[in-house]
C-alpha positions in Angstrom: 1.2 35.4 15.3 -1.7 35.5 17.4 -3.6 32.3 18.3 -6.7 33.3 16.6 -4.9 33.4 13.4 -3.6 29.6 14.2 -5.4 28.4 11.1 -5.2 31.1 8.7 -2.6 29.4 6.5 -4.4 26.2 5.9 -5.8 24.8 2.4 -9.5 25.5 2.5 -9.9 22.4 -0.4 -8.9 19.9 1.8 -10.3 17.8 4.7 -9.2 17.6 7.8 -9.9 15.2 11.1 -9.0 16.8 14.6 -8.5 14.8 17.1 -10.0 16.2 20.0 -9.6 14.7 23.9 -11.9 17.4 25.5 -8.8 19.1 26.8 -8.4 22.9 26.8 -6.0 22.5 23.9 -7.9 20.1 21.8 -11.5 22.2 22.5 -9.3 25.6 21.8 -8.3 23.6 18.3 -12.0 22.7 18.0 -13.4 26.3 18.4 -11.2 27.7 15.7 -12.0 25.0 13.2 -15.8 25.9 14.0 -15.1 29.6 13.2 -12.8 28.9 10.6 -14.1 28.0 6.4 -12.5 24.7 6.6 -14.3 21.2 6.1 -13.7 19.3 9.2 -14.8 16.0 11.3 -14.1 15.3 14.8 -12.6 11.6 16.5 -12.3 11.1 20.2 -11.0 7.8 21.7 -12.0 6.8 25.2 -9.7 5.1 26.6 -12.0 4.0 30.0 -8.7 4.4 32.4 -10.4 7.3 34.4 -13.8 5.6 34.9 -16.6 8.1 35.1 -14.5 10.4 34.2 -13.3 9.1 30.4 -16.9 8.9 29.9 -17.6 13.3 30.6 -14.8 13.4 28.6 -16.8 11.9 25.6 -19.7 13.5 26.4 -18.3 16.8 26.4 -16.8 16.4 23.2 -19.8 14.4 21.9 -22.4 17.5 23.2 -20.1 19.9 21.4 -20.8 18.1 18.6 -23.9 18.0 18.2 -24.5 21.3 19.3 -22.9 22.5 16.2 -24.1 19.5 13.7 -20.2 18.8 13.1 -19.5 15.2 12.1 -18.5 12.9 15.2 -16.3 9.6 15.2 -16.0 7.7 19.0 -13.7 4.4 19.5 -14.1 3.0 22.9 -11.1 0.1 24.0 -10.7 -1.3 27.1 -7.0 -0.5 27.5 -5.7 -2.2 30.5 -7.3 -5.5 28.7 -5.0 -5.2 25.6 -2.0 -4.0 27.8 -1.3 -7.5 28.9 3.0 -7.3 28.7 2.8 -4.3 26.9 5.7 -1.8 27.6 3.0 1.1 29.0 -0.3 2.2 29.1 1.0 5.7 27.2 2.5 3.6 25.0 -0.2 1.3 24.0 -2.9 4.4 23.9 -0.7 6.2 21.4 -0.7 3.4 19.3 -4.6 2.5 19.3 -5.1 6.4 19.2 -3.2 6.6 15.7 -4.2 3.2 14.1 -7.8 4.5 15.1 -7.1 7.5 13.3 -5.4 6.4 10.3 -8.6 3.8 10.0 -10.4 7.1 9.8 -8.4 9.1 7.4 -8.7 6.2 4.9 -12.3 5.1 5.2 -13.4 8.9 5.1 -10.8 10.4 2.7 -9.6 13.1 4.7 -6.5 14.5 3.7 -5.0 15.3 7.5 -5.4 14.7 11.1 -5.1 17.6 13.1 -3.9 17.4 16.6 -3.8 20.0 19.7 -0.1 19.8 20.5 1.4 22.9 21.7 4.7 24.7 22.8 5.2 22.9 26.4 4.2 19.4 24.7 7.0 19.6 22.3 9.5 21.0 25.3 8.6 18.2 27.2 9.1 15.8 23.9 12.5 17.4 24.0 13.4 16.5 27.6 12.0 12.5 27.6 14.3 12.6 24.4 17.2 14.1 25.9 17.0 11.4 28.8 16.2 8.7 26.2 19.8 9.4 24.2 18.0 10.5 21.4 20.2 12.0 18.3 19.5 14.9 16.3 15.9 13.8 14.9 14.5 13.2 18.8 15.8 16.7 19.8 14.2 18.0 16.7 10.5 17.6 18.3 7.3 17.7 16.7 6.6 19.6 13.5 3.9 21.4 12.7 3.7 19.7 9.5 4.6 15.4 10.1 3.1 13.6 6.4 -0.6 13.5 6.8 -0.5 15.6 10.6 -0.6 18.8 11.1 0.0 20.8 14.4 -0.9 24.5 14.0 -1.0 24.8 17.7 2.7 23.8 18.0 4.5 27.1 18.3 1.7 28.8 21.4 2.5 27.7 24.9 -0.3 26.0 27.2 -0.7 29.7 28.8 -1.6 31.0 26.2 -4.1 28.7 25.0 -5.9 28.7 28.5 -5.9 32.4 28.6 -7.4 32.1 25.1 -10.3 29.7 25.8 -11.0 31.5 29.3 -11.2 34.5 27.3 -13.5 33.4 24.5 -15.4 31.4 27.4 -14.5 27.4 25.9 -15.1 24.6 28.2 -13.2 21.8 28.8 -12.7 19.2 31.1 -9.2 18.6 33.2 -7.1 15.4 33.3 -6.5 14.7 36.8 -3.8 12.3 36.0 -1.6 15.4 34.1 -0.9 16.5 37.9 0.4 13.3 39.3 4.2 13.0 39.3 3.9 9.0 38.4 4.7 9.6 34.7 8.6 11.2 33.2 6.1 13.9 31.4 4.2 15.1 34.2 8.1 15.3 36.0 8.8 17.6 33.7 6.3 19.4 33.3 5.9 20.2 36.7 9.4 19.9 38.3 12.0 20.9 35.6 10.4 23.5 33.5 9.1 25.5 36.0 12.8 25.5 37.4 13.7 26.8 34.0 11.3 29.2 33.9 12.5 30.4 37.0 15.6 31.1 35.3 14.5 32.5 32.2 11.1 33.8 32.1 10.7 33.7 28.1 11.9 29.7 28.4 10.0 28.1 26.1 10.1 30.3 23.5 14.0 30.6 23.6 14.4 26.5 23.4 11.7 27.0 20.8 14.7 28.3 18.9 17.1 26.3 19.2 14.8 23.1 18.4 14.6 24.9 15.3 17.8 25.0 14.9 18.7 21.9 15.4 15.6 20.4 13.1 17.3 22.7 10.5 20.7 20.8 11.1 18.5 17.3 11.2 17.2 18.6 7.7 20.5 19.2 6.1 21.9 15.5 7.5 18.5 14.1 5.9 19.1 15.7 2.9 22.9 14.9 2.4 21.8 11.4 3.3 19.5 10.9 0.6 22.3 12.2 -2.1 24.5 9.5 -0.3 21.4 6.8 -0.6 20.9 7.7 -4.1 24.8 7.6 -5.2 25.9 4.6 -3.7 22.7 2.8 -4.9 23.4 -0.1 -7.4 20.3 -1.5 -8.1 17.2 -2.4 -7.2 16.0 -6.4 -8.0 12.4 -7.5 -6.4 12.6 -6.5 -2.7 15.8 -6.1 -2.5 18.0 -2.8 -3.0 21.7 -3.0 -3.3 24.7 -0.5 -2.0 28.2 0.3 -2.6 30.0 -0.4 0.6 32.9 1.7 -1.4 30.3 4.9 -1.3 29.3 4.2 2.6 33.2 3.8 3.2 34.5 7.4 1.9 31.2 9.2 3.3 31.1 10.7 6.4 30.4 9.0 9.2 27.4 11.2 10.6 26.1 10.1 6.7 26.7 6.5 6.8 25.2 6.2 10.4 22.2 8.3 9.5 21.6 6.3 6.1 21.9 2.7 8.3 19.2 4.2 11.0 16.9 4.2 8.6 17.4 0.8 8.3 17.4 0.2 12.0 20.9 0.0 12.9 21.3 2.8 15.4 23.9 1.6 17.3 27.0 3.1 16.1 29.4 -0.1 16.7 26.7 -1.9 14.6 27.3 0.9 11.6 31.3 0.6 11.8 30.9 -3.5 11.4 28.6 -3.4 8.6 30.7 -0.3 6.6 33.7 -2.8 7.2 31.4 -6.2 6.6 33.4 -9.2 5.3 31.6 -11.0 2.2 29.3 -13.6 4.1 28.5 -11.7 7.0 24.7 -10.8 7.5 23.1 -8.6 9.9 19.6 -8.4 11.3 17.9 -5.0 13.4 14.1 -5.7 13.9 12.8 -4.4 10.6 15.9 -5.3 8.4 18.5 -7.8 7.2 21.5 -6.8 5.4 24.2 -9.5 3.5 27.7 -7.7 2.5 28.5 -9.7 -0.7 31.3 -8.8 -2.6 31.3 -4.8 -2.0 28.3 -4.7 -1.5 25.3 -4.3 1.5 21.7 -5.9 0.2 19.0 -4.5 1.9 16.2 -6.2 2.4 12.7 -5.8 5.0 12.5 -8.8 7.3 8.7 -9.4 6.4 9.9 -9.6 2.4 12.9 -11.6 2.8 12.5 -14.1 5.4 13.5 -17.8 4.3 10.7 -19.8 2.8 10.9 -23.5 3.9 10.1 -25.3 0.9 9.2 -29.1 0.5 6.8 -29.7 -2.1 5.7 -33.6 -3.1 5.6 -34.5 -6.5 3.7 -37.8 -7.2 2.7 -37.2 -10.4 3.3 -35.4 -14.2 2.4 -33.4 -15.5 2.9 -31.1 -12.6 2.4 -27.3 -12.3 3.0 -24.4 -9.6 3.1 -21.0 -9.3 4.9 -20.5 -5.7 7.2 -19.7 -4.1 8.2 -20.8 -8.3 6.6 -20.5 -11.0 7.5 -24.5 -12.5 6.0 -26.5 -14.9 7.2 -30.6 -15.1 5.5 -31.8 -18.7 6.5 -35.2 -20.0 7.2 -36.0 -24.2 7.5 -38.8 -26.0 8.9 -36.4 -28.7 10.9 -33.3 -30.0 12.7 -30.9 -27.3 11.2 -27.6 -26.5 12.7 -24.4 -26.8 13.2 -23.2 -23.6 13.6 -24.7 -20.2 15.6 -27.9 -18.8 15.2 -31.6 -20.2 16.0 -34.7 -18.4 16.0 -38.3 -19.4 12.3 -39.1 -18.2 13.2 -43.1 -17.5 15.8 -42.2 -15.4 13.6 -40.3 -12.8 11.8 -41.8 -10.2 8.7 -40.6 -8.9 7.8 -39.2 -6.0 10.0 -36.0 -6.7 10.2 -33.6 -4.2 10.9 -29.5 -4.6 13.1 -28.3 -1.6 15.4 -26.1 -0.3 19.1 -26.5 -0.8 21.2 -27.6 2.6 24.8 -27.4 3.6 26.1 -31.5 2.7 23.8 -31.4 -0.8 25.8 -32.9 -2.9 25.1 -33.0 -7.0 26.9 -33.8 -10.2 26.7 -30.8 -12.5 26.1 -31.6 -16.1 29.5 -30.4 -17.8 31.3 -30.3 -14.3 34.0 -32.1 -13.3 32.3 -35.3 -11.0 30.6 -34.6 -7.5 30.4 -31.8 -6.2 28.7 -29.7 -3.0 25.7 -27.4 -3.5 27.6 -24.9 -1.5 30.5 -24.6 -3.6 29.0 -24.6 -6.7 26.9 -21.8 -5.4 30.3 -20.1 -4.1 31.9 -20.9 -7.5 28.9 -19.4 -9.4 29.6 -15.9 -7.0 25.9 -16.0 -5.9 25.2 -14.1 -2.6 23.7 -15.2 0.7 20.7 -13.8 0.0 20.1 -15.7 -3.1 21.4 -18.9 -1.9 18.1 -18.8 0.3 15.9 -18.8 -2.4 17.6 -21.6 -4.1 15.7 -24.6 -4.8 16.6 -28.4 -6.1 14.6 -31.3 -7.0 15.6 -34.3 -6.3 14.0 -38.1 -6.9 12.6 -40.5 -4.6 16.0 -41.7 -3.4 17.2 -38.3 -2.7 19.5 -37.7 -5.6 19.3 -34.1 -6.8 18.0 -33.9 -10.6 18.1 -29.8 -10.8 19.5 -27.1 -8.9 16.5 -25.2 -10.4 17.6 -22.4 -11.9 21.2 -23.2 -12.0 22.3 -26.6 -13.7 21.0 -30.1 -13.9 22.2 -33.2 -12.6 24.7 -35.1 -15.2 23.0 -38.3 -14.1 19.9 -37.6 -15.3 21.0 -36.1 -18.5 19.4 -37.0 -22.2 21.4 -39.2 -24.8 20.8 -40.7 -28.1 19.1 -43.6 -26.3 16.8 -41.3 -24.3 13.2 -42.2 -25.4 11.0 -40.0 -23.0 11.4 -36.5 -22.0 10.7 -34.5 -18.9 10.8 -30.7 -19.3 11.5 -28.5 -17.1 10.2 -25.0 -17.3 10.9 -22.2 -15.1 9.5 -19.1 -14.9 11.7 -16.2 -14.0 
């Protein structure tokens, strides 16, 4: 395929943001789109790490712009301010670069973001990868198609893009930092694939194949992986998703590991302990937390599942919440309602207080046999570590627990024939 034909397969209903540097790549991308049918905008971010530089970078872009009455989007951040402890600049620029665009495509409804990567950028993706340990996925590269971003670029080397805009006379300004040799990509860019090259003239285009190749392989383990995810699945329950540790067991490993990545567990020691996980045992990556329980791993994002500390005073009834509960506490004189708890109203003493449950709580479960610890009585009732964080009591003003809510009430604060006053408890589920 010829570069001038880059676009040609594109959907001519949609709309599309490019995200253009000022680059030869980026203003080769830009001059198709111009001379192309499509419906297009174009975002620049200036970064202001090159001085007056970054700023003929805009106004390239910017003049190009309005030259041809195309729509133009510019984000200016002062990069080495929000760097602080960050990791790298590269790193923090990539990041601000997307969110920017991602702002963009859901303010303005466009339906991708179109970048300018090319042949040597995805090489060079290849090589930081292979030094970084990546598996299959990271030696997969970029694809020309990523969710909402498209590359159409990808499969053209940088050669051939400058011999196209020299031809078809496109300006563009040059990055002086891309010839340094302070950054990994600019090492291998200018040290190791020229060295390649050297070797094998056609290069890029040969490991252009067997990237593919291996993204093929990727796309068979993703697939398989989702067949496993879907059969060992045994439910689903609020934000948390159960699996058969059985399933995981007799899959293969390369399966198991690649379904527990997703999760964030890509060390492969951390995959082996959780597909052998005792009941109890609980496991945290940055983004997940998994609990084996009984044959099973529950699944569960950090942000969603996180303990709530709870302590709620109560110093007065009728009483009503909605969270982290949905309780209502309603006093009667009279008949008993049809649903909920009831406990002998005389017998409680105000303030009351809604908590969480702690290892020593101690209770005396109504139809149990005497005094007993929260913690057994949870073990008893086979309820797994991640419930037992959501579990709640409420206990009087000495302390004494009158509900495990949810559970079983007190036996101390049960009703008899001489019970005069109710209060009911009514909980939500």
């Amino acid at each position: 395929m010829k570069l001038a034909e880059a676009l040609h397969n594109l959907d001519a209903e949609k709309k599309y943001l490019l995200a253009i540097s000022g680059g030869v790549d980026s203003m080769v991308l830009l001059h198709l789109f111009l001379h192309s049918p499509y419906i297009f905008s174009v975002a620049h971010c200036n970064f202001q790490l090159r001085g007056e530089e970054s700023s003929l970078d805009e106004q390239l872009v910017h003049e190009y712009c309005k030259k041809y009455d195309i729509k133009f989007f510019v984000k200016t951040f002062d990069t080495l301010q929000l760097k602080k402890n960050r990791e790298s600049v590269e790193m923090l620029a990539r990041d601000l670069r997307y969110n920017y665009f991602k702002e963009l495509l859901d303010d303005y409804q466009f339906d991708y973001l179109v970048t300018a990567h090319h042949l040597n950028d995805n090489i060079e993706t290849f090589f930081i990868n292979l030094l970084r340990g990546s598996g299959l996925k990271g030696l997969a590269g970029m694809q020309e198609e990523n969710n909402a971003v498209l590359r159409p670029l990808l499969c053209f080397s940088r050669r051939e893009i400058m011999d196209f805009a020299i031809e078809n006379k496109i300006g563009w300004r040059e990055d002086q930092t891309n010839q340094t040799l302070d950054y990994l990509r600019n090492k291998i860019r200018h040290k190791i694939i020229p060295e390649l090259e050297g070797i094998n003239p056609v290069f890029l285009h040969q490991a252009e194949k067997s990237m593919k190749i291996i993204g093929e392989a990727q796309q068979f383990i993703e697939e398989k992986t989702q067949e496993l995810k879907t059969e060992a699945q045994i439910f689903r329950k609020e934000k948390i998703t159960a699996f058969s540790l059985e399933k995981l067991k007799k899959a293969e490993f390369v399966l198991a590991y690649n379904f527990l990545s997703e999760y964030g567990f890509t060390h492969k020691q951390d995959c082996q302990n959780l597909i052998n996980a005792q009941t109890g045992t609980v496991f945290e990556s940055k983004t997940h937390k998994i609990w084996a329980d009984r044959g099973r791993l529950l699944v569960g994002e950090i942000s969603d599942v996180e303990k709530e500390e709870v302590s709620i005073g109560i110093d007065s009834i009728p009483f009503e919440i909605k969270k982290p509960v949905e309780l209502k506490l309603l006093p009667s004189d009279g008949g008993l309602k049809e649903k909920g708890e009831v406990v002998d109203y005389d017998k409680v003493s105000l303030p009351l207080v809604l908590r969480n449950w702690k290892e020593g709580d101690v209770f005396y479960p109504v139809n149990g046999k005497g005094k007993k610890k929260v913690s057994k009585f949870l073990k008893d009732e086979k309820i797994s570590n991640y419930e037992k964080e959501k579990v709640l009591v409420l206990c009087d003003c000495s302390g004494a627990i009158i509900w495990l809510v949810g559970f079983r009430l007190d036996d101390r604060f049960k009703i008899s024939k001489e019970s005069k006053k109710y209060l009911h408890l009514l909980l939500d589920d």
